[in-house]
C-alpha positions in Angstrom: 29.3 -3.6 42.1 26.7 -6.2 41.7 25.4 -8.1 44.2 26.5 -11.1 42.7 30.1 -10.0 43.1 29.7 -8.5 46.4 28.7 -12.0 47.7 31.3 -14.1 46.0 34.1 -11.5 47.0 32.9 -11.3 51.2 32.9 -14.9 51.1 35.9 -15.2 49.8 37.2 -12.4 52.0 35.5 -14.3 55.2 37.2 -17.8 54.4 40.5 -16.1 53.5 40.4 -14.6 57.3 38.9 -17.6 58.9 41.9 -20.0 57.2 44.8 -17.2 58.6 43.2 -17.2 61.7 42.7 -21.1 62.2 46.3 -21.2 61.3 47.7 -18.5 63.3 46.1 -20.2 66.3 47.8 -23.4 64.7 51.4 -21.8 65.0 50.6 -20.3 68.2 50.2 -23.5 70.0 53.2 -24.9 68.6 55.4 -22.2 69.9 53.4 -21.9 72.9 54.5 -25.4 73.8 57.8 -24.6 74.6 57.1 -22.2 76.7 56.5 -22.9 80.4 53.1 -22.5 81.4 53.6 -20.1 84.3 54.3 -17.7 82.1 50.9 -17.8 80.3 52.9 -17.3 77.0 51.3 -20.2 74.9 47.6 -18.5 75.3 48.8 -14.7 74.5 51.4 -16.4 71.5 48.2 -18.1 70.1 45.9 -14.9 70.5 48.6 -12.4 69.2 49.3 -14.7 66.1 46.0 -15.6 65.0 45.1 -11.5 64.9 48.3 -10.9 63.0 47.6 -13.6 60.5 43.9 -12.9 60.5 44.7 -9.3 60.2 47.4 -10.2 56.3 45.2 -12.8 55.4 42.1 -10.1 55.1 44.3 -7.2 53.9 46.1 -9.5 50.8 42.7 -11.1 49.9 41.0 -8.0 49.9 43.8 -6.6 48.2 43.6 -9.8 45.7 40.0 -9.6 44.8 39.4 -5.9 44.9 42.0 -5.4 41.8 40.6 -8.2 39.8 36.8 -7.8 40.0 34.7 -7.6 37.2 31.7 -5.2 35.7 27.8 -5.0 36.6 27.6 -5.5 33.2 30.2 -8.4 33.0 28.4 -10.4 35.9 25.1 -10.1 33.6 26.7 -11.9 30.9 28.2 -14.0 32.5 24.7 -14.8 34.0 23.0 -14.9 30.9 25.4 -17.1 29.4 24.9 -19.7 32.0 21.0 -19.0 32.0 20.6 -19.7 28.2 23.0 -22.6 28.6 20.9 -24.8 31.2 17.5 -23.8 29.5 16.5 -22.2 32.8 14.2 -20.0 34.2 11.0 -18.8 31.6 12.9 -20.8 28.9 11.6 -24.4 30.5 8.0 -22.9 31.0 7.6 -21.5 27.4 5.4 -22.7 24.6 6.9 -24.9 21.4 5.5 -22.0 19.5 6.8 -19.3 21.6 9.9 -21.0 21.3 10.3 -21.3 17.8 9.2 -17.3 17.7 11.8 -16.6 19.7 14.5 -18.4 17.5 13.2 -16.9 14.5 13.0 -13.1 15.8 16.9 -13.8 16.8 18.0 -15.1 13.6 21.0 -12.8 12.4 22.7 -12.6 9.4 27.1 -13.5 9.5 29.1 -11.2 7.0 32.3 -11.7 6.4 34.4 -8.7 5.0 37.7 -7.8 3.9 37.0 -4.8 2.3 34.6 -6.6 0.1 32.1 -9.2 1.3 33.8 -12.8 0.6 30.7 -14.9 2.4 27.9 -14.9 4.2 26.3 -17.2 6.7 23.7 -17.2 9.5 23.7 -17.9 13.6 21.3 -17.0 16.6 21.8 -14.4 19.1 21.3 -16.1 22.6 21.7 -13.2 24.7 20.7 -9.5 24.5 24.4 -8.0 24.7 25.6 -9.6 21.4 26.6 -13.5 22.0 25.8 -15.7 18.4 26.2 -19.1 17.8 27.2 -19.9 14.5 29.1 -22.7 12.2 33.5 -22.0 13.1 33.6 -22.3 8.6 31.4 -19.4 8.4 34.1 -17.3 10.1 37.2 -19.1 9.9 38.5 -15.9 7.8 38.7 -14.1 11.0 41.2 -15.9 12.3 43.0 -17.3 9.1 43.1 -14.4 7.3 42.0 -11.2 9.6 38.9 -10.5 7.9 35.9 -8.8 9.8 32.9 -10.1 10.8 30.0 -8.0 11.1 25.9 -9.2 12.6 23.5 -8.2 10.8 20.1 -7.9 12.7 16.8 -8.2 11.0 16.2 -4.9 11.4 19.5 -3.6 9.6 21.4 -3.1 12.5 25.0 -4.5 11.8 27.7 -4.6 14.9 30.8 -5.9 14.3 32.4 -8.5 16.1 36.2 -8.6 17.5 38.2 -11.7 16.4 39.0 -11.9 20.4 35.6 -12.7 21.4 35.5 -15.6 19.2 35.4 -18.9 20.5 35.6 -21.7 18.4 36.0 -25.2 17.8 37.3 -26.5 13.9 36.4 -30.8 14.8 33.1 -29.8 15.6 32.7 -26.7 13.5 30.9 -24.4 16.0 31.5 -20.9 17.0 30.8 -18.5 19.4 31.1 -14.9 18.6 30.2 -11.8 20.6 28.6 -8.4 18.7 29.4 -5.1 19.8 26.1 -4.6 20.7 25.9 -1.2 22.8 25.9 -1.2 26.7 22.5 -3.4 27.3 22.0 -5.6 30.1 22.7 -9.0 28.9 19.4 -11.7 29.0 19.3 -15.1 27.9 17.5 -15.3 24.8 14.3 -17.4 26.2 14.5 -20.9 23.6 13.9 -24.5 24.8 16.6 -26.7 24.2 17.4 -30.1 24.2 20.4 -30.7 26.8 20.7 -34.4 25.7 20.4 -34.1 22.1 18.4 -37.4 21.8 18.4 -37.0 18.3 16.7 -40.6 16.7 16.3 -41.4 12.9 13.1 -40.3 11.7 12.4 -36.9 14.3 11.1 -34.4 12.6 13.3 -30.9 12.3 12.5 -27.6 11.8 15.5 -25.4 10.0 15.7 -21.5 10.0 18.3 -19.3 9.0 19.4 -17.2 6.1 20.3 -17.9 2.5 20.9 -15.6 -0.5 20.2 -12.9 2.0 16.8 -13.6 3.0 15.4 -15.8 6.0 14.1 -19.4 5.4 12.3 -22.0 7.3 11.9 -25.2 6.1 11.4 -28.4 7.6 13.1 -32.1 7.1 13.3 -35.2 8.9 16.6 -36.8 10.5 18.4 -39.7 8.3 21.3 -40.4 10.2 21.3 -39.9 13.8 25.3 -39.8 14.8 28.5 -39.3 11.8 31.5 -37.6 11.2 31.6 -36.0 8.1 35.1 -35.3 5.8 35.1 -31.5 4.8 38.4 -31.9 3.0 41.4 -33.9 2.4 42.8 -32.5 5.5 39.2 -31.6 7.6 36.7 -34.4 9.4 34.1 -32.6 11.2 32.8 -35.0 13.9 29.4 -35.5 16.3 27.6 -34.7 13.2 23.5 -35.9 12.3 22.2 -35.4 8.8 18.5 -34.6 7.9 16.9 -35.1 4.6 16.3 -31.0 4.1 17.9 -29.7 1.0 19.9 -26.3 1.2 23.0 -25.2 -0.5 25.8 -22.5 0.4 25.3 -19.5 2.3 22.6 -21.6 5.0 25.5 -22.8 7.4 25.2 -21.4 10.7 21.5 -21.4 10.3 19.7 -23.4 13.8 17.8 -26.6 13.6 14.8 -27.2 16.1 12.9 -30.6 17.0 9.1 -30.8 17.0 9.0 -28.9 20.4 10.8 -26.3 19.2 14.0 -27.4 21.0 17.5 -26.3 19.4 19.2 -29.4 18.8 21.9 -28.3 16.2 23.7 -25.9 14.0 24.0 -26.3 10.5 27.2 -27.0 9.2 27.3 -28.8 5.9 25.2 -29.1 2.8 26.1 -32.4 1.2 26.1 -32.5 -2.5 27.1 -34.3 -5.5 29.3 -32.8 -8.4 27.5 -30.6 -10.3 24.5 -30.2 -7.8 24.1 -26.9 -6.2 21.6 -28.5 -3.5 22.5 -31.0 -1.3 21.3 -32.3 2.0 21.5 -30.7 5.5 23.8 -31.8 7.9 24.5 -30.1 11.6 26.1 -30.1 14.8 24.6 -31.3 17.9 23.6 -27.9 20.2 25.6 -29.7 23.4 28.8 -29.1 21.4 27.8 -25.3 21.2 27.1 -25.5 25.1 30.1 -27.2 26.0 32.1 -23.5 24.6 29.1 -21.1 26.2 29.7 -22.5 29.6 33.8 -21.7 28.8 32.6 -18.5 27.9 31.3 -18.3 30.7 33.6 -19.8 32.8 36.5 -17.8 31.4 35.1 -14.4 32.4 34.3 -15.7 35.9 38.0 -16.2 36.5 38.3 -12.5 36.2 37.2 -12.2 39.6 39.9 -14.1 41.4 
């Protein structure tokens, strides 16, 4: 058991006593009061009942917590979940450069499968036991049509990853899915990122991913700041910004980074004309891709209680 958990389950083991005991004491005095007081009843009633309450109230939370706890290895991810979600730690103190480095080196390639390969994508590992951020259309045939995903790392290395670790949100179109990386423990991914999104028309952007198979980098310069963008007749992706960057299918999922080398979005879109097979770059602001990391996060801390 980690320490982590051993702290969060004597705490809760302390308070559970402390509240049976406040109100066995509680009770006692209440049936103490109609006793007479010769009899010294209401002091040995409050003492007997607060030990006997004190005493079930330790036992049943014990009993409570000790069935439901969680993994060393579970409390590091959920750890680094949280980490890489508030940019904390080394992340804040880390170079634009070193930033960007670090984005690049974590790039991974998104296959989708079913028994042939019907698309590919990118998307970022943020920790070191398998989480990826990557565009929801990129893998929507996991849920839709039970197709497998697999990573692909730059080194070759594919892991697949389990449709029930996907988390995912279609009006944003950002997803979070979870390789089966082998038993590591879990790390933030150390990136700067830019909690507020103060995205403004004319920034400067940076965009990296994978297309045709092979990494890119290329840089652009924001157009339109906030925009919600209509997929389909039946689809409106919203919170959107658009850059001037060209890029065509296959980039989606791919991270876009501001001049300090913050992650500020994911691409999602490639907006083109009939007949073009370019268009221009659109993404998702990187908060919405927080917002479902901390409920990743927050999901797998409920396992404890």
């Amino acid at each position: 058991m980690s320490k982590l958990t051993s702290i969060i389950k004597s705490t809760g083991i302390i308070a559970g006593t402390g509240l049976a005991g406040y109100y066995g004491i509680e009770l006692g005095q209440k049936i103490g009061s109609h006793v007479p007081q010769a009899y010294m009843l209401g002091e040995m009633t409050q003492g007997l009942t607060a030990f006997l309450a004190g005493s079930i109230g330790n036992y049943s939370i014990r009993k409570i917590l000790g069935t439901k706890s969680i993994s060393d290895s579970e409390a590091h991810s959920i750890s680094a979940l949280n980490a890489f979600a508030s940019a904390s730690n080394e992340s804040r103190k880390i170079s634009t450069e070193q930033s960007l480095k670090n984005i690049g080196e974590n790039l991974v390639e998104v296959i989708v499968k079913n028994g042939k390969t019907i698309s590919r994508g990118s998307g970022m590992m943020i920790t070191t036991d398998g989480y990826v951020i990557t565009a929801h259309h990129v893998i929507e045939d996991i849920v839709d049509n039970d197709c497998n995903v697999f990573i692909k790392q730059q080194n070759g290395v594919t892991y697949k990853a389990p449709r029930e670790h996907a988390c995912y949100n279609k009006h944003t179109d950002i997803a979070i899915i979870k390789a089966e990386v082998p038993s590591v423990r879990s790390r933030p991914i150390a990136v700067k990122i830019d909690q507020d999104c103060n995205i403004k028309r004319g920034d400067e952007v940076r965009i990296l991913g994978y297309r045709d198979g092979q990494q890119y980098n290329t840089m652009g310069m924001i157009t339109v700041a906030k925009h919600n963008w209509k997929r389909d007749e039946k689809q409106t992706i919203y919170d959107l910004f658009c850059t001037d960057a060209r890029g065509k299918e296959g980039q989606s999922g791919g991270i876009i980074a501001n001049s300090n080398g913050e992650l500020v979005g994911v691409v999602v879109y490639s907006s083109r004309t009939v007949g073009e097979e370019i268009g221009v770059i659109g993404g998702s602001r990187i908060s919405n891709a927080i917002r479902y990391i901390n409920q990743i996060a927050a999901k797998k801390s409920a396992k404890m209680f």
